[in-house]
N, C-alpha and C positions, 0 to 999 in steps of 0.2 A: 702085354699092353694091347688096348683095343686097339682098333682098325679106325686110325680121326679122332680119338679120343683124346690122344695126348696123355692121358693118366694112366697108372697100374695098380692094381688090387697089392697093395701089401699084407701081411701077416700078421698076428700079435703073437707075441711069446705064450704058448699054449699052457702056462703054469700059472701068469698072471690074470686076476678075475676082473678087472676092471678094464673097460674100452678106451679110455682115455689115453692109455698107453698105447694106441694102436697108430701105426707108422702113419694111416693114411690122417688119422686125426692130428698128429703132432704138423702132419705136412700143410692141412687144409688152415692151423691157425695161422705157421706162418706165410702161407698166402694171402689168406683173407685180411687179417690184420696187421703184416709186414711188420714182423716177429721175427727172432731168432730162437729156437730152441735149443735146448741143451741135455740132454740122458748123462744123470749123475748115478753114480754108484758106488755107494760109499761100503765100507767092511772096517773092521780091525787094523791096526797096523799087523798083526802075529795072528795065525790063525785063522778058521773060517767060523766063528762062533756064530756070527750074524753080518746079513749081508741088506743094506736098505737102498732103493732104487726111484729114483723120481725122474721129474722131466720138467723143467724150468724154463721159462720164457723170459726175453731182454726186449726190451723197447730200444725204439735207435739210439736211445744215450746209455743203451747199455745196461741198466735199472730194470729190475725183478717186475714182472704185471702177471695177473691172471686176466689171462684173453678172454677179451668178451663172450657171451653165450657158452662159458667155461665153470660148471658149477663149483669146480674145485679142481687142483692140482695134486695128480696121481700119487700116489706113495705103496711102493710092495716092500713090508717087510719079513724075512726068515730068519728062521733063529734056529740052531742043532740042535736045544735044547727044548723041553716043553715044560721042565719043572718051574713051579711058577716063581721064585727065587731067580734065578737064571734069565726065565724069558725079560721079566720086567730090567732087571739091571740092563740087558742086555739091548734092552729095544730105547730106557733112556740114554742111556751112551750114545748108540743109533740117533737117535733125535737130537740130540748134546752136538753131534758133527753137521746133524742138518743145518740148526740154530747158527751155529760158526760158520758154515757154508753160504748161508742166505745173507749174515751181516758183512762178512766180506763183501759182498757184490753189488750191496744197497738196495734201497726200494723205489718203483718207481710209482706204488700205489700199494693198496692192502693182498696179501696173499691169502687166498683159501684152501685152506688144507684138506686133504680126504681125512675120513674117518678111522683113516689107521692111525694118525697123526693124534690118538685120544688120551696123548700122556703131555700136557700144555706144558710144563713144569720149563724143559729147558730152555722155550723159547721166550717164558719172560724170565728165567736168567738171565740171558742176553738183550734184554735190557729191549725186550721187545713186549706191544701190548696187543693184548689176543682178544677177542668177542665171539661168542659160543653164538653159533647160529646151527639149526633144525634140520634134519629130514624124517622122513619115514625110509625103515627098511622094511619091507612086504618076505618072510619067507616062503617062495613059490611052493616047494613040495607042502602039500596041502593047506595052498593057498584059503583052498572056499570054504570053510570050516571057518576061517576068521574075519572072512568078509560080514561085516553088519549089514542086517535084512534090508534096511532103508536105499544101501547102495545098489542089491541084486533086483529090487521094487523100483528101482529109478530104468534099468537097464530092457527088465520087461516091458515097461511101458515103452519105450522105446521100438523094441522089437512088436512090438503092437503096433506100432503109429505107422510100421510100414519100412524103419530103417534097417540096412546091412552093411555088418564091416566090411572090408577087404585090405587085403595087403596092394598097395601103389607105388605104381614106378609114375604118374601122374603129378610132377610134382609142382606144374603150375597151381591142378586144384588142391593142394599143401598148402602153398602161398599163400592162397585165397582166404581159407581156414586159419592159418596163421593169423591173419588180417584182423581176425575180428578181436581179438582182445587186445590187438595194438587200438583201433579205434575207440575201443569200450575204456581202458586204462590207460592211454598214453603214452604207451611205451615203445619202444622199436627192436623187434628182434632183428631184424638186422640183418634179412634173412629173405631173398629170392629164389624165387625155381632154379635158376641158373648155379645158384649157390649148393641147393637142395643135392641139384644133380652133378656137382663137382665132389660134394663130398657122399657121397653113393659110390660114386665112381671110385673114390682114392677107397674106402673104406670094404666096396662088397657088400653081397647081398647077406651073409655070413655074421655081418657084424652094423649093419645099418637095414631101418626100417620105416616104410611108413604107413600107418594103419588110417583108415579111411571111413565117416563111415557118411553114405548117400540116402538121401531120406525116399519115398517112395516114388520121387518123380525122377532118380536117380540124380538129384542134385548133390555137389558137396559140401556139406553141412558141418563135417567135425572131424579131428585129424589129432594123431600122437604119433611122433618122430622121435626115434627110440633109439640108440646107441647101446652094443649089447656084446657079450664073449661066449659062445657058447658052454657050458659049463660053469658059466661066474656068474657075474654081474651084468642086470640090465637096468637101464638109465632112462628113465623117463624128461629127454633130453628137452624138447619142446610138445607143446601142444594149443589147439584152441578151436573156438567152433564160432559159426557167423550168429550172430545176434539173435536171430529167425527161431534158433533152434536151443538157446538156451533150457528151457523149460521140457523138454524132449527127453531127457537125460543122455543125450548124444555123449556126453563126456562119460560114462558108465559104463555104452555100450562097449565106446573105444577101450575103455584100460581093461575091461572082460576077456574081449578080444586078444589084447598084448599078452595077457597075464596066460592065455591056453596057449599061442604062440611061444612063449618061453618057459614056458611048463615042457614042451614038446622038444624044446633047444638045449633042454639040461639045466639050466641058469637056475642058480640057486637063492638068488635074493634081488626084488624088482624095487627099487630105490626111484621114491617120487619126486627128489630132488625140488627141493626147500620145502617148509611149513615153518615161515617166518611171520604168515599176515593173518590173522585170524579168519578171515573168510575159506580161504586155503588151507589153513589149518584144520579146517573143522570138516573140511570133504575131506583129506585126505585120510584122517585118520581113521575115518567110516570103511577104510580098506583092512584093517586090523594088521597093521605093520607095526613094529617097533620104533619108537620116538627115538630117532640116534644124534645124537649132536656130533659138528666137528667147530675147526675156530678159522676165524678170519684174524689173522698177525698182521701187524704193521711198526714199524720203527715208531718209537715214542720221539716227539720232537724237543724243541729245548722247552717251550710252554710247560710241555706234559712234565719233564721231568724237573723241571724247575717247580711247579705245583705239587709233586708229588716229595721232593724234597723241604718244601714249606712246610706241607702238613705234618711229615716226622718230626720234623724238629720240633713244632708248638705241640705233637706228644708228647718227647723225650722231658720237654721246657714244664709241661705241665706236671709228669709223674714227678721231677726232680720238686716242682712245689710245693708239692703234698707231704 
């Protein structure tokens, strides 16, 4: 533990690829959002065929939430087996106990599933309804070979104008950069220095980052805060740049930057976390990642399933008429 700091650098399990599973991150939700977590881990009743592992959060009435600035809820699964026969049966089983696990507990809003989560089937079983929402997965090892020209033309011009990344521990000027897409859209990340630098802190340099980039009067203009496992996954967690410098391609420079940083860290796939809005959509995929979907579940309520029970039956009422 630092010296005043009050916080310690915790670890992630060095086999799982995703950061969300990292101690410091499960601790910072329930901090910030006075959360209770919970590390499920489910297996077989006989045997070790397959073993599935998550991390689940309670609101104070007890009821499942995905925590805010939470793009999705972790999921690692392993299987003994690779034959695909085997894997599959064995990873819906796997989800079949998740499904059961989550209805027991109830919901207190929609959960978002990672994208190992990509066999929907048992959780509307369970009498739950799912909505497929986007990301892009970027594979780093030869990243720039699939970046589109327009993207590495947006980033030159940039480094022409006089701007330079850097990696920051500066996380007031983060804030600041943050700021600007709150004021431009509306929206609230939810998200100060103070915050910045508490979860640095729980998290490590190892597995938290903030890329910066200052235009030639060394102002800061544009900024990506990146959540990452050395060897796995890295998470394009937030980002955003002050209004000034829209046009700049400050947003270019930055994810150039992240993307040689975790080229150099091992990380094997840079996840731009969502491509739900078409404006968004259409920059991101100028990075030439893979369109991956995962689902957002929620309890169908008695509406839903009362509508859904009308329409079958004025089926079944009409084939019987024919």
């Amino acid at each position: 533990m630092e010296p005043g700091k009050g916080f310690c650098v915790m670890k992630i399990d060095s086999l799982k690829t995703d950061p969300l599973f990292h101690p410091g991150w499960i601790r910072f939700n329930e901090r910030q959002w006075s959360l209770e977590a919970e590390s499920v881990v489910l297996s077989p009743e006989k045997g070790d065929g397959w073993r599935l592992e998550t991390v689940l959060y309670r609101n104070r009435k007890g009821h499942l939430v995905t925590p805010p600035r939470n793009p999705h809820l972790p999921i690692d699964f392993r299987c003994s087996s690779d034959r695909p026969a085997s894997f599959n049966r064995r990873k819906r089983l796997a989800l079949t106990r998740l499904a059961e696990r989550l209805r027991q507990i109830g919901f207190g809003g929609s959960l978002s599933l990672s994208t190992v989560a990509d066999d929907i089937r048992p959780f509307e079983w369970a009498q739950m309804a799912a909505r497929p929402r986007y990301t892009y997965h970027l594979d780093i090892a030869g990243h720039e070979e699939r970046i589109d020209p327009s993207a590495r033309k947006k980033a030159r011009k940039c480094h022409r104008l006089g701007y330079r990344c850097e990696i920051t521990e500066d996380y007031a000027a983060v804030a600041g950069c943050l700021a600007g897409p709150e004021a431009r859209k509306g929206f609230d990340y939810r998200l100060e220095a103070t915050e910045l630098e508490r979860l640095a802190e729980l998290m490590g340099p190892e597995h938290f980052v903030c890329f910066l980039a200052r235009n030639a009067a060394g102002e800061p203009m544009g900024t990506r805060v990146c959540l990452y496992v050395p060897g796995g996954h890295a998470l394009a967690w937030s980002a955003g740049m002050k209004t000034e410098a829209m046009k700049d391609g400050v947003n270019n420079l930055v994810a150039e930057a992240a993307l040689a940083h975790f080229a150099e860290k091992g990380c094997t796939v840079f996840d731009f976390i969502g491509a739900n809005i078409p404006p968004v959509a259409e920059m991101k995929e100028a990075w030439g990642g893979r369109l991956v979907c995962h689902y957002a579940i929620s309890q169908r309520g008695f509406r839903q399933l009362a509508r859904e029970a009308y329409i079958t039956a004025r089926t079944l009422m009409r084939r019987e008429s024919k």
